[in-house]
TORLO-488126 format. One record per residue: x, y, z of N, C-alpha, C in turn. Coordinates in steps of 0.001 Angstrom, whole numbers, padded with zeros to 6 digits, always signed. Layout:
XYZXYZXYZ
...
# end
This chain:
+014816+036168+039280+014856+035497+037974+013528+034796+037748
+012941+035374+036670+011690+034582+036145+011822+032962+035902
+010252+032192+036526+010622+030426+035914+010143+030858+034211
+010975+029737+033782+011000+029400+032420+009363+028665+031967
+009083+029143+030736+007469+029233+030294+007619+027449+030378
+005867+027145+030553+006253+025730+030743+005575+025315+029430
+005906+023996+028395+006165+023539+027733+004743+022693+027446
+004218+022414+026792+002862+021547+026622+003582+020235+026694
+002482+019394+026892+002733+017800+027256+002373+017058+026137
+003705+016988+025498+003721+015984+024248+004542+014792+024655
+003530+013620+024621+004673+012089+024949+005805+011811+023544
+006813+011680+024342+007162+011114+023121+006955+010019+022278
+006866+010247+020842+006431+009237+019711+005081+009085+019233
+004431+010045+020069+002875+010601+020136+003012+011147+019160
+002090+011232+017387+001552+012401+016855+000728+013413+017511
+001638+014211+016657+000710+015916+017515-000692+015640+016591
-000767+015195+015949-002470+015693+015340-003413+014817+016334
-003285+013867+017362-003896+013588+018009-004286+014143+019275
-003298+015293+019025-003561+016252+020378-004111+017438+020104
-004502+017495+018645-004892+018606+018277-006298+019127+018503
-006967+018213+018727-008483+018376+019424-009406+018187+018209
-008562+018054+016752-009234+017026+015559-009465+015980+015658
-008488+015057+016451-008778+013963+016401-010163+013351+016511
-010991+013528+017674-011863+012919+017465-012878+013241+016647
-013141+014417+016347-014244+014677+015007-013918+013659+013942
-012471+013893+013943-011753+013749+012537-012621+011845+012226
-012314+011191+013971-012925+009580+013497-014453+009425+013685
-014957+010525+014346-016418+010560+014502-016818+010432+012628
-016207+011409+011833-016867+011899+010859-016104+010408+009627
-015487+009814+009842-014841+008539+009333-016302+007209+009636
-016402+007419+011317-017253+006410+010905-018413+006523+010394
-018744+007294+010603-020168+007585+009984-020110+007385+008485
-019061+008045+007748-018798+007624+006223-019359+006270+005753
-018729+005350+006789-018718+004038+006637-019713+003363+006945
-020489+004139+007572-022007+003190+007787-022699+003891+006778
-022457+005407+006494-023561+005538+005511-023443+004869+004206
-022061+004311+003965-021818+003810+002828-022290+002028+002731
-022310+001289+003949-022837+000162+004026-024367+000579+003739
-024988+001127+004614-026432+001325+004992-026904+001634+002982
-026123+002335+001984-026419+002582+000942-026372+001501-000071
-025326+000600+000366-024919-000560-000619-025709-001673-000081
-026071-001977+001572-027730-002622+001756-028440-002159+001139
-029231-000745+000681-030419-000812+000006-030244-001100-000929
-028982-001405-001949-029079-001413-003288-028772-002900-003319
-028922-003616-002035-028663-005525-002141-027305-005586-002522
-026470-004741-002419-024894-005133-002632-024013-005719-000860
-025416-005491+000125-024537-005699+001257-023745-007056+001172
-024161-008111+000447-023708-009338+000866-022661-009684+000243
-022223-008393-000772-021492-008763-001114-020347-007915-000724
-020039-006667+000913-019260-006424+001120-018862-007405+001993
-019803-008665+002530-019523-009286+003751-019029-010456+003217
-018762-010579+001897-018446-012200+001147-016544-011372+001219
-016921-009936+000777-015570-009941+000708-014374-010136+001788
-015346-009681+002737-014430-009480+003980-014454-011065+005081
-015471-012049+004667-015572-013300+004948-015615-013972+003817
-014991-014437+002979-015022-015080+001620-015931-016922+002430
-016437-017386+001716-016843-018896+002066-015418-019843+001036
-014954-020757+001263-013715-021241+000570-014469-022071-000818
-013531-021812-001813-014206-021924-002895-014613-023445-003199
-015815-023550-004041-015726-024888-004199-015370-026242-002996
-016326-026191-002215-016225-027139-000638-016581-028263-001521
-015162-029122-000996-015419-030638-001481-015729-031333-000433
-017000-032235-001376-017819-033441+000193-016807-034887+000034
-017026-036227+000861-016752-037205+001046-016896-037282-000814
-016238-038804-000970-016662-039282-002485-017605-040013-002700
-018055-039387-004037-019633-039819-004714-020157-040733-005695
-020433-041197-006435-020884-041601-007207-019601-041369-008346
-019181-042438-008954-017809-042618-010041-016595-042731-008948
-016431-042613-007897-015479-042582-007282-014992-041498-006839
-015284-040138-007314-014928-039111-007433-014993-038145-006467
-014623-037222-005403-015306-036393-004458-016763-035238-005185
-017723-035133-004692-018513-034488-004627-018185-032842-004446
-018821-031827-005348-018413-030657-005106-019788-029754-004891
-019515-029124-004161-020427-028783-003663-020089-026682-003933
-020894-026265-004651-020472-024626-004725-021061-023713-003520
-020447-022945-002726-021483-022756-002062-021801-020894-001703
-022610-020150-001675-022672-018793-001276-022995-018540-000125
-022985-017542-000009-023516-016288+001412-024745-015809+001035
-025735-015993+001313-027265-015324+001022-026819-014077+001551
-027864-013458+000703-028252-011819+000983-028419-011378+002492
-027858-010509+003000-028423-010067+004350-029930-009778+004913
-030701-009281+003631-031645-008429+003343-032735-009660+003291
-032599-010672+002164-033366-012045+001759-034935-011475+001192
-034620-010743+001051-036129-010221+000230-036609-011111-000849
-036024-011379-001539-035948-012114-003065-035501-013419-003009
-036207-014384-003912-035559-015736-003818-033914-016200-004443
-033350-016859-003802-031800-016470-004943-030739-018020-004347
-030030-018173-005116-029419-019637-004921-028339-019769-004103
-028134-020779-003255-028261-020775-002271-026607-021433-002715
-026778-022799-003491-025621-023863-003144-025856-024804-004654
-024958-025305-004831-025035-026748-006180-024277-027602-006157
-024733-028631-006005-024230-029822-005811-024033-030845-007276
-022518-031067-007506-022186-031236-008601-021599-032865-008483
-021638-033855-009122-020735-035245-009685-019635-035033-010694
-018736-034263-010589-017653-034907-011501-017061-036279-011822
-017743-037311-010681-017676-038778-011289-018328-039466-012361
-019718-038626-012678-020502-038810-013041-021290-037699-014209
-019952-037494-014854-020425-036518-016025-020538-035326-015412
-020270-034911-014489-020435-033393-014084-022146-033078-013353
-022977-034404-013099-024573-034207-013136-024011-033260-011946
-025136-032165-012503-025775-031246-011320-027219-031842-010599
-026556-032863-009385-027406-033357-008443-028460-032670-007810
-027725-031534-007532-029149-030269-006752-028748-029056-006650
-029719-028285-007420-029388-026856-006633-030418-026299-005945
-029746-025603-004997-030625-024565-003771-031314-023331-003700
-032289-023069-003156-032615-021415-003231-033136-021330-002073
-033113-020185-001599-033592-019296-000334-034708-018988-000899
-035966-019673-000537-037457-019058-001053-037726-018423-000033
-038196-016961+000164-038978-015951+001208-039831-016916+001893
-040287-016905+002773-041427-017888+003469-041232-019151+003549
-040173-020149+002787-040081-021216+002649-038804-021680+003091
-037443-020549+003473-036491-021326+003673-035827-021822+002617
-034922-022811+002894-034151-023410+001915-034674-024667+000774
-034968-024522-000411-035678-025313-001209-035054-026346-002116
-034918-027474-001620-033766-027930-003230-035341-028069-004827
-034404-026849-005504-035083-026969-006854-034949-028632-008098
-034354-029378-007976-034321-030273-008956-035012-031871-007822
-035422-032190-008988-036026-033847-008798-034636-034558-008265
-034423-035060-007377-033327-035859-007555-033130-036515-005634
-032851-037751-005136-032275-038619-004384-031583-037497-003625
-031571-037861-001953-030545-037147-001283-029569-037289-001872
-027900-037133-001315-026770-037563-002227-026183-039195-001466
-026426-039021-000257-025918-041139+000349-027007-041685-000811
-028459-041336-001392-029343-042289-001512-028411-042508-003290
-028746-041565-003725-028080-041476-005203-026463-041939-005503
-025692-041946-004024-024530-042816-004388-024693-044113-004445
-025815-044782-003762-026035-046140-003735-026948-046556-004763
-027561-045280-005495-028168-046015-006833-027285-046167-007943
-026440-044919-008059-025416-044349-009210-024189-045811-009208
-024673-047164-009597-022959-047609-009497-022464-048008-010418
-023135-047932-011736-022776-047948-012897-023165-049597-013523
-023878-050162-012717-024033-051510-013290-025699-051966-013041
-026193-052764-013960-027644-053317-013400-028174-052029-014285
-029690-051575-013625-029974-050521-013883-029383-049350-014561
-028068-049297-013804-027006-048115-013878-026038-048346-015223
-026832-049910-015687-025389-049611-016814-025134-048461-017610
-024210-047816-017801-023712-047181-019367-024317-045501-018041
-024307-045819-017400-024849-044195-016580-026394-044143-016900
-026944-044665-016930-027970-044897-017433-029335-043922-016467
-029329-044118-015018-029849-043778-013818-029459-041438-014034
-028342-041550-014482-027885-040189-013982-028778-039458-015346
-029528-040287-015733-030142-039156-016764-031891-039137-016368
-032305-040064-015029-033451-039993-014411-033131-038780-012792
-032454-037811-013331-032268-036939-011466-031089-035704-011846
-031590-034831-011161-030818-033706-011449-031019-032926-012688
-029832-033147-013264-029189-032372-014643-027983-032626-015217
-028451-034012-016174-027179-034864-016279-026619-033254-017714
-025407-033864-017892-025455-033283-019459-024610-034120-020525
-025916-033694-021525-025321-035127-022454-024751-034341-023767
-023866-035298-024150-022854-035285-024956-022376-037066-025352
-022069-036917-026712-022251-036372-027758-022880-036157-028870
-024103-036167-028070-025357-035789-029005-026086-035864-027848
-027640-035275-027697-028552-035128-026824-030088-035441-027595
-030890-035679-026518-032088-036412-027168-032146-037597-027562
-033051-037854-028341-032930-039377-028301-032339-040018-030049
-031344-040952-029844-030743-041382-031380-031198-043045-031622
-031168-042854-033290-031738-044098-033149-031027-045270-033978
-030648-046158-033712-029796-047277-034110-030735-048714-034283
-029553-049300-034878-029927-050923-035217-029595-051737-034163
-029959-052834-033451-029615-053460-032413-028272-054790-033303
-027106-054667-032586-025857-054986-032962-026027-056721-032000
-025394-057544-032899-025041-058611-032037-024809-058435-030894
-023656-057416-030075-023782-057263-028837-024676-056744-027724
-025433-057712-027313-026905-057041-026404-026614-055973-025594
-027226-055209-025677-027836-053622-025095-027091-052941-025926
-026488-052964-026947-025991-051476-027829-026546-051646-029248
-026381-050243-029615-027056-050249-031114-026241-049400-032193
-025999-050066-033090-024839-048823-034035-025564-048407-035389
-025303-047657-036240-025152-046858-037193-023908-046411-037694
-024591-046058-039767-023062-045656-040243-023640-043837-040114
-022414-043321-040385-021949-041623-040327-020997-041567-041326
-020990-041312-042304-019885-040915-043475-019248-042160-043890
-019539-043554-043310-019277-044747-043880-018779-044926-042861
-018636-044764-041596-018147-044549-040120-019230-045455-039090
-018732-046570-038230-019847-047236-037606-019408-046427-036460
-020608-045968-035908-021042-045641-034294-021782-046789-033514
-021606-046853-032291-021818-047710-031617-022405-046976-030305
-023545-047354-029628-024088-046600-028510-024984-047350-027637
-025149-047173-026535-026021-048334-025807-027637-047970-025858
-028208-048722-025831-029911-048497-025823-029888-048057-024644
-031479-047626-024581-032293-046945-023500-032532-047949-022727
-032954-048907-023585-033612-050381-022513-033155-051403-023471
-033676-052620-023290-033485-054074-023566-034801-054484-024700
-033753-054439-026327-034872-054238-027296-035410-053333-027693
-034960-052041-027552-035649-050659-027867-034379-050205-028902
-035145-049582-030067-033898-049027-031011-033544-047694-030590
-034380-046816-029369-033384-045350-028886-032473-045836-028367
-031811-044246-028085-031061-043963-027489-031259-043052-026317
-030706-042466-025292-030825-041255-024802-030426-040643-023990
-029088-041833-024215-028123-041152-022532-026971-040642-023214
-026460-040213-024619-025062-039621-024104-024173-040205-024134
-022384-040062-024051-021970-040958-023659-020876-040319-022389
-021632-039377-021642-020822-038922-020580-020840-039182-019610
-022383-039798-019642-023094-039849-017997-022267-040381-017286
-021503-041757-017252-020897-042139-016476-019531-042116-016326
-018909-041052-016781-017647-040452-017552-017262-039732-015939
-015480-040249-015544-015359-039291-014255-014433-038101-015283
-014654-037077-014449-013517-035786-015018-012172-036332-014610
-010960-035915-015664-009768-036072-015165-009233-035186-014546
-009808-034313-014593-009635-032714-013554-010506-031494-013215
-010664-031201-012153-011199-029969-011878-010309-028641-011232
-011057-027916-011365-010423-026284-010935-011736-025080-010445
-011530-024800-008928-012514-024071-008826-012188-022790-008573
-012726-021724-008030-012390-019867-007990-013507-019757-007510
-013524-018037-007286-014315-017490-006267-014509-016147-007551
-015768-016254-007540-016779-015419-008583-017045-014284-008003
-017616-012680-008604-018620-012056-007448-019698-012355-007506
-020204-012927-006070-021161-012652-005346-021532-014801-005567
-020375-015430-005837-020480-016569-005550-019086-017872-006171
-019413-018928-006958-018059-019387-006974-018434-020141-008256
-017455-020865-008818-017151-021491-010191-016557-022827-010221
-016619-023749-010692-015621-024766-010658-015914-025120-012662
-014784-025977-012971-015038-026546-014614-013913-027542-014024
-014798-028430-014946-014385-030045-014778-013823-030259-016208
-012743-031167-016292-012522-031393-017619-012035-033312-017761
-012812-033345-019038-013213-034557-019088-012260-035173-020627
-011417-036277-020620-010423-036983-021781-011501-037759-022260
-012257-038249-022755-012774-039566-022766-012459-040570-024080
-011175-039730-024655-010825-040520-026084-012266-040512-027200
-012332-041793-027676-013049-042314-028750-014548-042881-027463
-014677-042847-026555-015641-042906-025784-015730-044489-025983
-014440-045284-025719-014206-046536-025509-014275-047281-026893
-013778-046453-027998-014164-046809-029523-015373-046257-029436
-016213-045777-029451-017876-045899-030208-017896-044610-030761
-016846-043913-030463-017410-042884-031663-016204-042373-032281
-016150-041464-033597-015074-041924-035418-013740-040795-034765
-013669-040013-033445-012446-039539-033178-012166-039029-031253
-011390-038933-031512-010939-038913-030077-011692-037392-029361
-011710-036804-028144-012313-036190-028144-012137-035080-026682
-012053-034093-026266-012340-033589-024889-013172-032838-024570
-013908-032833-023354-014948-031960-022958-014818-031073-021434
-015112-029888-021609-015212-028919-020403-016790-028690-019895
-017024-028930-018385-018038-028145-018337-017688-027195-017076
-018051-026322-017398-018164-025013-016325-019159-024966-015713
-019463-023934-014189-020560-024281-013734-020387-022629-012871
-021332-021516-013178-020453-020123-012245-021876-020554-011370
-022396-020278-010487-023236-020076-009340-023241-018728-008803
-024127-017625-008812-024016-016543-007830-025388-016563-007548
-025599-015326-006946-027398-014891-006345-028475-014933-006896
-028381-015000-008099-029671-015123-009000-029694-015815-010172
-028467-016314-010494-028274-016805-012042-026912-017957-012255
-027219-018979-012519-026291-019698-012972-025996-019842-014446
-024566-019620-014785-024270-019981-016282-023517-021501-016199
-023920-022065-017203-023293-023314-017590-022998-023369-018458
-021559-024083-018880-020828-024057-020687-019928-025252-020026
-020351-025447-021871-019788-026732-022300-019401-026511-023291
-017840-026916-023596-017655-027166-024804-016732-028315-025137
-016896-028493-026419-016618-030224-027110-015360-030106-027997
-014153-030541-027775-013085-030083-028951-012965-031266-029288
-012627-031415-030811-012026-033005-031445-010744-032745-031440
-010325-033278-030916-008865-033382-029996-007622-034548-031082
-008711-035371-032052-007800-036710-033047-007773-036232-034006
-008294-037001-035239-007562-036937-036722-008555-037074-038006
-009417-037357-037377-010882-036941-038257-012012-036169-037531
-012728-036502-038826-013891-035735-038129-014564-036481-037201
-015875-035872-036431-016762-036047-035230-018035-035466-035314
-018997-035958-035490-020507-035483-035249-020397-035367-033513
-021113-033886-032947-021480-033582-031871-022735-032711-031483
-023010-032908-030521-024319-032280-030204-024134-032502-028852
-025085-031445-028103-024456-030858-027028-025881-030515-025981
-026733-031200-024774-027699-030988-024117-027608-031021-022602
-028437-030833-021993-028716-031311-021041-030152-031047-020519
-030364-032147-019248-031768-032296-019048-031827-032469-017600
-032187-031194-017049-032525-030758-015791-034042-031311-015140
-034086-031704-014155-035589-031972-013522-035963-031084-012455
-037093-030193-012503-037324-029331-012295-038188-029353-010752
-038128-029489-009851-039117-029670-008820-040350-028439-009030
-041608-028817-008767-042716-027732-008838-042260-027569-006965
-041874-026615-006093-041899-026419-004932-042912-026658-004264
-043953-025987-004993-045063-026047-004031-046082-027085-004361
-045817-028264-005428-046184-029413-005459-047832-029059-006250
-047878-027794-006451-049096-027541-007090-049404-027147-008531
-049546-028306-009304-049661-028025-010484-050622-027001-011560
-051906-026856-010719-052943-026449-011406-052527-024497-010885
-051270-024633-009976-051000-022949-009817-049827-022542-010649
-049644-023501-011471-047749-023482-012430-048271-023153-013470
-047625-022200-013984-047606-021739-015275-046410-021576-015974
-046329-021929-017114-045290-022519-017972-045528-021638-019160
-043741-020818-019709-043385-020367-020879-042621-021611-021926
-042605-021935-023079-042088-022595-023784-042386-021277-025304
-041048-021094-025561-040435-020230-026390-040996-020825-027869
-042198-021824-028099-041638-022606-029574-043521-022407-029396
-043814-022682-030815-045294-023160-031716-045051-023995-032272
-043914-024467-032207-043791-025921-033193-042995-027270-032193
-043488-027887-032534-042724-029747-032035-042535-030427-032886
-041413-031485-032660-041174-032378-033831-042471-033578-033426
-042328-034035-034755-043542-035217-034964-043008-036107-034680
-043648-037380-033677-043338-038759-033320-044123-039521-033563
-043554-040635-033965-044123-042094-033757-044490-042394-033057
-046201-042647-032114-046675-042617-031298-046215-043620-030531
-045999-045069-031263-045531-046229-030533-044114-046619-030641
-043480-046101-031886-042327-046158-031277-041376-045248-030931
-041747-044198-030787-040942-042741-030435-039924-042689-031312
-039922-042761-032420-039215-042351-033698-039536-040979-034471
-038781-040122-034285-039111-038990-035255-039151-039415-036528
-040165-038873-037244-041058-038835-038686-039860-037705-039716
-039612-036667-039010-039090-036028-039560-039888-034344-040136
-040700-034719-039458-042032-033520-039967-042257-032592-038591
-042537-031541-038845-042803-030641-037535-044019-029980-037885
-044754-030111-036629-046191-029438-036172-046489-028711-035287
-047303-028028-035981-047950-026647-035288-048300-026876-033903
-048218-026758-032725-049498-026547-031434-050330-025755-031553
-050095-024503-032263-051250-023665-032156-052585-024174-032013
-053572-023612-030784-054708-023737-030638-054674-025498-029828
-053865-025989-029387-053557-027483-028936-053081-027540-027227
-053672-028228-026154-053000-027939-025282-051574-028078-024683
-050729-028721-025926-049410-028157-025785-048868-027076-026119
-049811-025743-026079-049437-024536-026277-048714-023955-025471
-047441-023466-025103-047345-022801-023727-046261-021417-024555
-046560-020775-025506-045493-020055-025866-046558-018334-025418
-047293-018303-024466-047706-016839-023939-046434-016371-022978
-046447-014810-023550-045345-014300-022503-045619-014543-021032
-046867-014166-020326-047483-014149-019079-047210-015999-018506
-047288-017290-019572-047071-018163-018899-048947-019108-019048
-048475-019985-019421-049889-021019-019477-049805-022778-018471
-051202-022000-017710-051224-023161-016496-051141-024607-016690
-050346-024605-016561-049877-026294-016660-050902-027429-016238
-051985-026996-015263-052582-027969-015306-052506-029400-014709
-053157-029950-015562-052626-032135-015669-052914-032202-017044
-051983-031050-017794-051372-031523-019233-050412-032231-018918
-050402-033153-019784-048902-034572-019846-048033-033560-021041
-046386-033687-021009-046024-033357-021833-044917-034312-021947
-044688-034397-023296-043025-035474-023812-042465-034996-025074
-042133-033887-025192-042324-033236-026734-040808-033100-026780
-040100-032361-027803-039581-031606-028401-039614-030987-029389
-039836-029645-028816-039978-028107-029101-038774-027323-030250
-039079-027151-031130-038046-026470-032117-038462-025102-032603
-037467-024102-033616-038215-023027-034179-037660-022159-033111
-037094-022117-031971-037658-021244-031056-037458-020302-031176
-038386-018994-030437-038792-017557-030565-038342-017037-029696
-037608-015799-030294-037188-014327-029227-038014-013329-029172
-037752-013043-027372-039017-012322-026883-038618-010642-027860
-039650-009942-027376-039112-008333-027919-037958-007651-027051
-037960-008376-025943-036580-007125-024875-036196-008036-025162
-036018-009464-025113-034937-010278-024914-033526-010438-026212
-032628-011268-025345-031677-011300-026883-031885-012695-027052
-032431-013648-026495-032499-015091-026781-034133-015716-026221
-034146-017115-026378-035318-017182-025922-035443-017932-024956
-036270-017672-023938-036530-017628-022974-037927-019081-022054
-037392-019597-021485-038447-020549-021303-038532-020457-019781
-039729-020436-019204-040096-019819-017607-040985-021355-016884
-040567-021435-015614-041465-022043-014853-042171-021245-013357
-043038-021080-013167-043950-020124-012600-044755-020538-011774
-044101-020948-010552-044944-021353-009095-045213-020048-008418
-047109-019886-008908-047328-019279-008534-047953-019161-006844
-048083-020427-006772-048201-020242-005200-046989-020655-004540
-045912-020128-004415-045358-019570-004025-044595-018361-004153
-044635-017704-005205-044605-016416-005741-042726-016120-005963
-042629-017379-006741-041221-017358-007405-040979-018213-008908
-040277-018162-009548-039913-018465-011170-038915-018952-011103
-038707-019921-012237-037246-020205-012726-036866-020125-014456
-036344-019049-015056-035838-018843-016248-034746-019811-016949
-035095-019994-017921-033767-021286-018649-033488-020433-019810
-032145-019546-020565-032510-018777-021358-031256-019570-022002
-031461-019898-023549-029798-020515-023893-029142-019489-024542
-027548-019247-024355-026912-018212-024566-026357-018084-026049
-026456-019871-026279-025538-019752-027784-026907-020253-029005
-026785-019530-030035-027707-019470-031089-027834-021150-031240
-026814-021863-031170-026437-023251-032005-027761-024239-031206
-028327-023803-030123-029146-024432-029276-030579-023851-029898
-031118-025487-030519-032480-025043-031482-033568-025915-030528
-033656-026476-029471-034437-027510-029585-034665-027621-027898
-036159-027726-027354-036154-027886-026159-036778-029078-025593
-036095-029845-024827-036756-031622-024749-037616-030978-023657
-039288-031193-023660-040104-030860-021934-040510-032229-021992
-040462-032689-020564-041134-033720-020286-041597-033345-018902
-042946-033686-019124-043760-033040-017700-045132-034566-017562
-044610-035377-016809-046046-036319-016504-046930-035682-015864
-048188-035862-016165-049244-035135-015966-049425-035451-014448
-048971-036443-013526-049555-036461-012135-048173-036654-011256
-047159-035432-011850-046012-035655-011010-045903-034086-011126
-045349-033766-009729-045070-032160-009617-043667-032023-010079
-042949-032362-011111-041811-031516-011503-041889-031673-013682
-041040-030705-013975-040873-030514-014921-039391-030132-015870
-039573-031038-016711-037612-031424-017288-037899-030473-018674
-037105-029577-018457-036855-028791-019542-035362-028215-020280
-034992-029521-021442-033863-029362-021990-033099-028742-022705
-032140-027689-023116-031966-027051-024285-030799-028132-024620
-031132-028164-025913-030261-029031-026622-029793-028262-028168
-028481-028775-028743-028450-027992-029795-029075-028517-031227
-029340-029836-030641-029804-031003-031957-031348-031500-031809
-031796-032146-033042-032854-032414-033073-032832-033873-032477
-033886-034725-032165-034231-036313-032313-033694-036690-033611
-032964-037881-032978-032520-038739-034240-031358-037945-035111
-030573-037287-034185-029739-036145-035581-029557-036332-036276
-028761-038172-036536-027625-038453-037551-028559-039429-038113
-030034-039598-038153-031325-039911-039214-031186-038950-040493
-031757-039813-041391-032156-039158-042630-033054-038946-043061
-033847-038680-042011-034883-037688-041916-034788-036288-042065
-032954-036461-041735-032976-034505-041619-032693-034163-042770
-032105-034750-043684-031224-034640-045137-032103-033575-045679
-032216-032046-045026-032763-031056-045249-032110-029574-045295
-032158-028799-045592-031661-027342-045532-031685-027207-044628
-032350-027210-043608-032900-027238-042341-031267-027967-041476
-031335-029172-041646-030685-029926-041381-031016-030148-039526
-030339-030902-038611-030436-031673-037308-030344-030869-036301
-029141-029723-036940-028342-029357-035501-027243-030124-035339
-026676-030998-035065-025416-031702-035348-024556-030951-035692
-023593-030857-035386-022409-030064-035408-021352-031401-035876
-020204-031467-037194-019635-032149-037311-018139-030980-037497
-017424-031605-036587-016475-030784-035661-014937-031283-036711
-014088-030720-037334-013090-031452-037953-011883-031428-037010
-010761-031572-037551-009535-031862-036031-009040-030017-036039
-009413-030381-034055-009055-029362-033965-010099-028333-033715
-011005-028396-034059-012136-027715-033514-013294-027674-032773
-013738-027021-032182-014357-026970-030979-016055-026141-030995
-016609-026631-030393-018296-026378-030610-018277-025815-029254
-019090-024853-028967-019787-024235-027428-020917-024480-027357
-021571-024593-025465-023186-024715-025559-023085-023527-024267
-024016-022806-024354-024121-022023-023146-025392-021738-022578
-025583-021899-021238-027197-021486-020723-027298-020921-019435
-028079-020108-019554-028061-019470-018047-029741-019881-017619
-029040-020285-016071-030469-020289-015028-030879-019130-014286
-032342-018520-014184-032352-017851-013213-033213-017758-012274
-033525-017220-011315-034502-017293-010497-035055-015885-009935
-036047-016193-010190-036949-014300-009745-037958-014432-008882
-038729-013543-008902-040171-013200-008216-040821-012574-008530
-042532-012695-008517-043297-011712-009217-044460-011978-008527
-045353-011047-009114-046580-011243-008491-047717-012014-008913
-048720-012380-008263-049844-013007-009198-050371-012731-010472
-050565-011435-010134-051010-010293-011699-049994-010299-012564
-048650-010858-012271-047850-011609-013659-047918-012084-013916
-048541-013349-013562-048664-014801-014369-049975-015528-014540
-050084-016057-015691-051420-016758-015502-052084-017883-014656
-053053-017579-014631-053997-018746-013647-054336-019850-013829
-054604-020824-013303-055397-021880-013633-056788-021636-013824
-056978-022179-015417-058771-022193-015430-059564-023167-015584
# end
């Protein structure tokens, strides 16, 4: 009697396709898929963002509390694997304190980690920020960072009121009430948010970085202004570009004059002025009162003046002093809006300020001639809005909001790189 044929060696619960002698091609030719598909999405700078997915950073890292009482938020990303290009790093935000964007970060090639804005570590700036002395009315949060002011931006100008340090005006037969700049001065120029905490925030996870929006009740802004009122600001952060929006709803039962800015301080990185070259989108500035910084109401040319800076390529800044505001402004030929550039050229990186919403006419620069940074504001209003100076076709910019409706401001930051032969020189 013949033995019985013998049987191949299958374990049980074993798939047969692993015994099929496919198997291993089958994962040889799997992984390789998968690196050629990383190795493709590195060259195209998308690697960092398969590694955010698969390591997310937790959204919106809140620090100890800051300045208003409030915790500190801090946004934060995953740099590029690659780091070729300069790109943002982190932003450090006050929701106690009007939402100021205290600092933001970039990964400069050669330089490491850079904080881009003028502004106090954050222990030093909680111990300046306390809302009194100096600090009254928030007063400090509009010397650092990127406060944003509301409800109106730039500077307004009032009558000094029996009560020392504020100054009011009528609006439709409506008294406003607002604090001075200083002691005896008829501006204005803080806003009335600066020292405003949010009654809530909410943050998320963006691609290729993160988001938070703060939202702010502040009523009648303690009485001083004709209706009640709420404000959002948003803040997205990713690799190359920050958007910021704000918007203003009249939330009561009349109307509301609003206007909508903010005023960022710009660090020069490389502390070298005579290698910075500066875009400003405008040929025109409003006219001031030399001594008392009162708009006239008249706007003038720069052309041919060394507050010229509206060349595409960028004009060397120099130890020109600047304190202007810039109106009129001009769209490039590719662009859809206009565009205002700062251009450290020795270090061979830029920062773009482009505003997103038309309603934004007006750019505050203030650049002291023997300090390396530069404050460049988009605002949607002129100096002096609710002056009658403007009582023009033209009109302020002022937005008067009825119940129930709501005004937007939008701006994006960005940050690039280029070469020398892009930008102009110092001569």
């Amino acid at each position: 009697m013949s033995a019985a044929p013998r049987r191949p060696d299958v374990r049980p619960g074993r798939p047969r396709f692993v015994n099929s002698g496919y198997f291993t091609p089958t994962l040889i030719a799997v992984l390789c898929a998968v690196l050629v598909a990383i190795s493709w999405e590195r060259g195209r700078g998308n690697f960092h963002r398969l590694t955010n997915a698969v390591l997310p950073t937790p959204p919106a890292a809140v620090g100890p509390t800051g300045p208003g009482g409030e915790e500190v938020i801090h946004l934060i990303r995953t740099p590029d694997a690659v780091g070729s290009d300069p790109e943002f790093l982190n932003a450090t935000l006050l929701p106690g304190r009007g939402m100021n964007l205290l600092q933001l970060t970039a990964l400069i090639p050669g330089h490491g980690e850079v904080p881009l804005l003028m502004s106090p570590p954050l222990d030093q700036a909680t111990q300046m920020l306390t809302g009194s002395g100096p600090d009254s009315n928030g007063a400090l949060s509009a010397t650092m960072g990127g406060a944003f002011l509301v409800p109106w931006a730039g500077r307004l100008v009032g009558k000094p009121s029996a009560n020392n340090g504020t100054l009011q005006m009528l609006w439709l037969g409506q008294r406003l009430t607002f604090p001075a700049s200083s002691p005896g001065s008829s501006l204005s120029t803080l806003g009335l948010l600066l020292d405003r905490g949010a009654d809530s925030t909410h943050s998320d996870m963006i691609l290729d970085g993160q988001s938070v929006e703060a939202v702010f009740h502040p009523g009648t802004f303690s009485g001083n202004w004709p209706s009640t009122g709420s404000v959002h600001v948003r803040v997205d952060l990713s690799g190359h570009s920050m958007d910021l929006t704000v918007t203003v709803q009249n939330t009561g039962a009349s109307p509301m004059p609003v206007g909508i800015g903010w005023l960022p301080y710009f660090n020069i990185a490389s502390r070298d002025r005579a290698r910075t070259s500066v875009v400003i989108p405008s040929s025109t500035r409003l006219e001031t009162n030399r001594s008392t910084g009162i708009p006239t109401g008249r706007m003038v040319s720069v052309f041919g003046t060394p507050l010229e800076f509206d060349r595409a390529r960028g004009t060397a800044l120099g130890h020109t002093g600047i304190d202007e505001t810039y109106v009129h402004l001009t769209t490039g030929i590719l662009a859809n809006s206009p565009i205002a550039e700062i251009r450290d050229t020795a270090w061979g990186y830029g920062v773009r300020i482009l505003p997103l919403t038309a309603n934004i006419k007006a750019l505050r620069i203030i650049a002291p001639a023997d300090k390396p940074w530069i404050a460049i504001g988009p605002d949607t209003n002129f100096d002096d809005a609710l002056g009658s100076e403007w009582n023009t076709s033209e009109g302020s910019g002022i937005t008067t909001l009825q119940p129930g409706d709501s005004v937007q401001w939008k701006v994006r930051v960005e940050i690039f790189t280029f070469t020398a032969g892009d930008s102009a020189s110092a001569t």
